[in-house]
C-alpha positions as CSV (number, residue, x, y, z in Angstrom):
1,X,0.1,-16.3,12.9
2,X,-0.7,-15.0,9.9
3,X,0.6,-11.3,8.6
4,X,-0.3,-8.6,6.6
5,X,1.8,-7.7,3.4
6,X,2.9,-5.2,1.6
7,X,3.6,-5.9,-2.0
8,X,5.1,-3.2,-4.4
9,X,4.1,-3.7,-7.9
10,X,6.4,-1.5,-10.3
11,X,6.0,-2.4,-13.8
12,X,6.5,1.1,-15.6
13,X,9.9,3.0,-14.5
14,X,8.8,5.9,-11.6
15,X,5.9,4.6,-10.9
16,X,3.7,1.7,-9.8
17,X,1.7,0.5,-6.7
18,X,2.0,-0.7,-3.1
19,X,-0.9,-3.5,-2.4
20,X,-1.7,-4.4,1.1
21,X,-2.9,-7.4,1.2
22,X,-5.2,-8.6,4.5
23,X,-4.7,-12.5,5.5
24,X,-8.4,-12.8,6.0
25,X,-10.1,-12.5,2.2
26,X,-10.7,-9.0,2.2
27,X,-9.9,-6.9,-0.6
28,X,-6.7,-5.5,-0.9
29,X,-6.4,-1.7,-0.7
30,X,-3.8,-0.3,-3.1
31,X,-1.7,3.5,-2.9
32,X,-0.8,4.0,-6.1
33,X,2.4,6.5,-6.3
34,X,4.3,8.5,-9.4
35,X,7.7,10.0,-8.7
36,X,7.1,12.1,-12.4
37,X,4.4,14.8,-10.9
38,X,3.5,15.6,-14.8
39,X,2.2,11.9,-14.8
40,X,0.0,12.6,-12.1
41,X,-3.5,11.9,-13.5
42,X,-5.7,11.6,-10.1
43,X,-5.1,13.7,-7.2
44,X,-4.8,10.3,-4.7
45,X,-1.4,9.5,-6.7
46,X,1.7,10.6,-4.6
47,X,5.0,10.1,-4.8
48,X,6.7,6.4,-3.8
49,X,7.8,7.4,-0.1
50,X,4.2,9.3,0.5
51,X,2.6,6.0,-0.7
52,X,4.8,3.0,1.1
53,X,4.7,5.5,4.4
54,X,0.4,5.3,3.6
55,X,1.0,1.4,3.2
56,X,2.9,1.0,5.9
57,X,0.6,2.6,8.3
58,X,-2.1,0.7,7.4
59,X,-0.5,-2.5,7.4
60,X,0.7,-1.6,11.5
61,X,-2.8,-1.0,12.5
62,X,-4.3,-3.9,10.3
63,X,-1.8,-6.1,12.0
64,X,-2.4,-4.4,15.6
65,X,-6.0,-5.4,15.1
66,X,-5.4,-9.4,14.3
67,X,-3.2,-9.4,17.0
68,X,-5.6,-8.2,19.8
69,X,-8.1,-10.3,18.3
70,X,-6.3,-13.8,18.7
């Protein structure tokens, strides 16, 4: 069965991305995060635990939905 994944990206210290990636082509949707709140350029930027919690939830239903499908 194939899965979706989560995939953190963190190239810059306190900050980075978490990528959920869908095994069926689609484009992935990222939740960018900032732990430093001055940094914060764009109001969808949160902090790491506010974005892999937004990741993760995604990801459940995502995978919910291929698994009622097959």
């Amino acid at each position: 069965m194939k899965r979706v994944r989560i995939i953190r990206h963190s190239i810059v210290p306190d900050c980075g991305s978490y990528e959920v990636r869908f095994p069926d082509g689609r484009p992935s949707k990222y939740f960018y995060w900032d732990d430093v709140p001055g940094r914060r350029m764009r109001p969808e930027v949160v902090d790491s635990t506010a974005a892999e919690e937004q990741a993760k939830t995604l990801a459940r239903a995502e995978q919910d939905k291929l698994e009622r499908s097959q």
